[in-house]
GUFI-925511 format. One record per residue (C-alpha): residue number from 1; x negated, y, z. Coordinates in nm, 2 decimals, decimal comma. Example, Ala and Ser with C-alpha at 12.3 -4.5 7.8 and 13.67 -1.06 7.14 Angstrom:
2
+-----+--------+--------+--------+
|  nr |     px |     py |     pz |
+-----+--------+--------+--------+
|   1 |  -1,23 |  -0,45 |   0,78 |
|   2 |  -1,37 |  -0,11 |   0,71 |
+-----+--------+--------+--------+
This chain:
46
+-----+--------+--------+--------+
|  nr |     px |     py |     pz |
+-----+--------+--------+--------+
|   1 |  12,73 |  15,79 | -10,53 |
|   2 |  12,36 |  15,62 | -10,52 |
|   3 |  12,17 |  15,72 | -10,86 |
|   4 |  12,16 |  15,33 | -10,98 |
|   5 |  12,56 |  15,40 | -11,00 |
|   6 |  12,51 |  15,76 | -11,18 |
|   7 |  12,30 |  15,58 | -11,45 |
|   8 |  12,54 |  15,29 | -11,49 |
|   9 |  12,80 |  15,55 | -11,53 |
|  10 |  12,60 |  15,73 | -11,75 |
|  11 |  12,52 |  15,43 | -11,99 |
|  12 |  12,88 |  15,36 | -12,03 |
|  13 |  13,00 |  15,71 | -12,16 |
|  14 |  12,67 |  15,70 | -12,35 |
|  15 |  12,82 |  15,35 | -12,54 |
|  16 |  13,13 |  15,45 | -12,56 |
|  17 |  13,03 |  15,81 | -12,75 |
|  18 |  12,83 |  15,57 | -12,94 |
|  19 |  13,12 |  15,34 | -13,06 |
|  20 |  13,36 |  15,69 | -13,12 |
|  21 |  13,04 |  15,81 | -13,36 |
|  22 |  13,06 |  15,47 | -13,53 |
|  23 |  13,42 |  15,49 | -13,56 |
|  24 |  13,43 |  15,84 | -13,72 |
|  25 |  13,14 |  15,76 | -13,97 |
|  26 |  13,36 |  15,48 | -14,06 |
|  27 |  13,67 |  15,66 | -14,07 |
|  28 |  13,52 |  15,92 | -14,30 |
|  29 |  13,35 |  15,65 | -14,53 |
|  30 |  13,68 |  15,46 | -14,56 |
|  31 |  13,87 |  15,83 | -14,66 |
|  32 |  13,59 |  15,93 | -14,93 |
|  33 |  13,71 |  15,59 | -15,10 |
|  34 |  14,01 |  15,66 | -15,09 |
|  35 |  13,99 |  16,01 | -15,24 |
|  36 |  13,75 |  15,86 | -15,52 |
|  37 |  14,02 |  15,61 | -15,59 |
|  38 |  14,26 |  15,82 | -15,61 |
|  39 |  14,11 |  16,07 | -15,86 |
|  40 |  13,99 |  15,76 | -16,07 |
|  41 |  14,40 |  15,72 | -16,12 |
|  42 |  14,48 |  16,00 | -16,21 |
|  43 |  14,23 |  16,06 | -16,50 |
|  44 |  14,39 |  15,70 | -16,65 |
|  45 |  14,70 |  15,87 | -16,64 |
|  46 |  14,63 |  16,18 | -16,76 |
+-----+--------+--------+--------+
């Protein structure tokens, strides 16, 4: 494998970590409204 391949290996693991970090942040965003929602309900009901 020539090093111009390595680094265009490298570069695509290095975007695709990037879009998985996106995608967690988002996915852990997305839960933290859904846990404030949530308790918002349940002090109406109570």
């Amino acid at each position: 494998m020539k090093i111009t391949e390595k680094i265009a290996n490298a570069k695509k693991r290095i975007d695709e970590l990037e879009r998985l970090i996106k995608y967690w942040n988002d996915l852990e965003h997305d839960e933290a409204k859904i846990v404030n929602l949530t308790m918002k309900n349940e002090n109406k009901v109570a």
